[in-house]
C-alpha positions as CSV (number, residue, x, y, z in Angstrom):
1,X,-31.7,32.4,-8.5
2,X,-30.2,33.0,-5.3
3,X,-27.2,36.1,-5.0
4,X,-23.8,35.2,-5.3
5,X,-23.3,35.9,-2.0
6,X,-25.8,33.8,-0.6
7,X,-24.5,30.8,-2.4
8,X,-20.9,32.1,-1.6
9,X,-21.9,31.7,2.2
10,X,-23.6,28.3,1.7
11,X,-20.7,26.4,0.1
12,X,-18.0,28.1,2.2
13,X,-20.5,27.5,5.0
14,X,-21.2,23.9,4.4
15,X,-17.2,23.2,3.4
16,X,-16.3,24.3,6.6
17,X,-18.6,22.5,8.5
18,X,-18.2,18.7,6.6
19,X,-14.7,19.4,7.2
20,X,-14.9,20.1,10.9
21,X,-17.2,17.7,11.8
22,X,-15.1,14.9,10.0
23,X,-12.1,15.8,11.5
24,X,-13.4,15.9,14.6
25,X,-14.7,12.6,14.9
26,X,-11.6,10.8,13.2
27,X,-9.8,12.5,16.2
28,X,-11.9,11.6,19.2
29,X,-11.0,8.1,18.0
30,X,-7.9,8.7,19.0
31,X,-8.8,10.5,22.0
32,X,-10.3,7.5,23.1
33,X,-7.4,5.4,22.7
34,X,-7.7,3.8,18.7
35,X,-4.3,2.9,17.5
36,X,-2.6,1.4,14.0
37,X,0.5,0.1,13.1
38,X,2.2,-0.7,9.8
39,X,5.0,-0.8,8.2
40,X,4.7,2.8,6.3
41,X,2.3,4.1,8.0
42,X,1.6,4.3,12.0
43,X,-1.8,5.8,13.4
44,X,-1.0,7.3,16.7
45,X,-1.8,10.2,18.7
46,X,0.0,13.4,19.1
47,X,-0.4,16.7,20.9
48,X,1.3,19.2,18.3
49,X,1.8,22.2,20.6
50,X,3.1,24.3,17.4
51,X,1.9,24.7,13.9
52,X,3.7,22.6,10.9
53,X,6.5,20.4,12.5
54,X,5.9,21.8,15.6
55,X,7.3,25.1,14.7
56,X,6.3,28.6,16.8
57,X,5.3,25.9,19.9
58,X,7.2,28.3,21.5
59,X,4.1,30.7,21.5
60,X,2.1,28.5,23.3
61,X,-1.3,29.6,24.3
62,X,-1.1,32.7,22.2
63,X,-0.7,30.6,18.9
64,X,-4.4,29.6,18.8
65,X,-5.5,33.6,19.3
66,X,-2.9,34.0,16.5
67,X,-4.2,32.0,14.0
68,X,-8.0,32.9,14.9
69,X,-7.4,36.7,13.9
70,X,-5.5,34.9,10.8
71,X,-8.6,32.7,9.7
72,X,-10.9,35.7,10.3
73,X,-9.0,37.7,8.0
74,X,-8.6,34.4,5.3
75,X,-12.6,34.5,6.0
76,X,-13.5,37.9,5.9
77,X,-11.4,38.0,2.3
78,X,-13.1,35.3,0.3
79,X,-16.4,36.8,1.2
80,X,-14.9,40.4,-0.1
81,X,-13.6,38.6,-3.5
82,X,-17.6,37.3,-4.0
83,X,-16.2,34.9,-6.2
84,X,-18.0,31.4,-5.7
85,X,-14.8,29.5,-7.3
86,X,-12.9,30.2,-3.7
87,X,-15.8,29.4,-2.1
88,X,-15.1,25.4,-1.8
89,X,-11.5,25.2,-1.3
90,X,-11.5,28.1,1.0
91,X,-14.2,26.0,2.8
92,X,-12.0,23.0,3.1
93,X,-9.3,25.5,4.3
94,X,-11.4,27.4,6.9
95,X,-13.1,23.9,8.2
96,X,-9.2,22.4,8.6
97,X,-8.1,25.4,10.2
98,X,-10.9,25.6,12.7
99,X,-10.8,22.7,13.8
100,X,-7.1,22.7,14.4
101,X,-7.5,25.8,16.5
102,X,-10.6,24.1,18.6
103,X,-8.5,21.1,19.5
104,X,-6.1,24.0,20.8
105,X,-8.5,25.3,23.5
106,X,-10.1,21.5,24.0
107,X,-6.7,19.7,24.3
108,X,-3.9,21.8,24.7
109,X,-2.6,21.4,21.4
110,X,-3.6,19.9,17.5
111,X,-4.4,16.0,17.5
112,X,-2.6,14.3,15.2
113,X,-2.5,10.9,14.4
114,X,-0.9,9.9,11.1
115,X,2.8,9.2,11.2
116,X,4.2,8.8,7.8
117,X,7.8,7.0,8.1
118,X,8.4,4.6,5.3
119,X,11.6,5.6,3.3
120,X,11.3,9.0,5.3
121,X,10.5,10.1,8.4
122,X,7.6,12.9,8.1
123,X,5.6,14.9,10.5
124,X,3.0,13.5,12.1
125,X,-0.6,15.2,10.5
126,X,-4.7,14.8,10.0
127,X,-7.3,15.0,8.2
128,X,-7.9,18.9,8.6
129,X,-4.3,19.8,7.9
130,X,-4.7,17.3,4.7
131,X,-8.0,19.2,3.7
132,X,-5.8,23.0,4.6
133,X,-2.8,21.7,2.1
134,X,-5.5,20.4,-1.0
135,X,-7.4,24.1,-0.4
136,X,-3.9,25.7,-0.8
137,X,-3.1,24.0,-4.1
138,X,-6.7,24.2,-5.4
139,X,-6.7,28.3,-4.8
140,X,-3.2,28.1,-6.1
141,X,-4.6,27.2,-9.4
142,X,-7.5,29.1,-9.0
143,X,-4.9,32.2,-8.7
144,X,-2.7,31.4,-12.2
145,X,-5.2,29.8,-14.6
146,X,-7.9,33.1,-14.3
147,X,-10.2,31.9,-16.5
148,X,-11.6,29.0,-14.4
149,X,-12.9,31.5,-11.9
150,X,-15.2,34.0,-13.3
151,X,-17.3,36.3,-11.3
């Protein structure tokens, strides 16, 4: 039976990486010029220079050094805790997150493409920051029912 750490680093490892790679190539269909329109729901392409609603875009080019040391230290946390229940979610999280940060230094800012606008207006998002928010909830839970993460 392999160490809890070694699975640890698989799942996280593998998370991260599904994630990335799906995110990815939804995007560089945008990139390359795929567009939607409907009555709810609009599938465009943005350049979001900040974080969540645009906010900190202010920082510019130092946002993306700025979150890296912050998803090193999400990273380098979950592997402290050697608890495998993290080990998924924090996987989505860390696969969403880099991504985000490596359309940064690739385009000059997070592609999103999925404008949400019926009733409401609501920010325009992706697949990775859909994948960061589901990891939230899921450690969340994780956090305030104990007993569903043993060891």
């Amino acid at each position: 039976m392999p160490s809890v750490s070694l699975r640890l680093s698989a799942i996280l490892s593998l998370a991260m990486v599904g994630v990335f790679i799906v995110d990815q190539n939804i995007k560089m269909l945008f990139v390359e010029g795929f567009r939607y329109y409907t009555e709810c729901i609009d599938f465009i392409l943005v350049y979001n220079k900040g974080v969540a609603f645009s906010m900190f875009a202010f920082l510019d080019a130092y946002l993306k050094y700025i979150q890296i040391v912050l998803v090193m230290g999400i990273l380098g946390y979950v592997i402290y805790l050697k608890k495998l229940c993290y080990a998924f979610p924090a996987g989505l999280m860390l696969g969403g997150a880099f991504s985000n940060i490596y359309d940064r230094f690739i385009h000059g800012g997070v592609v999103d493409m999925v404008y949400w606008h019926c009733g409401f207006d609501f920010a325009v998002f992706n697949f990775a920051d859909v994948m960061i928010d589901l990891a939230v909830v899921w450690i969340l839970v994780l956090n305030y029912k104990e007993k569903w993460c043993r060891g």
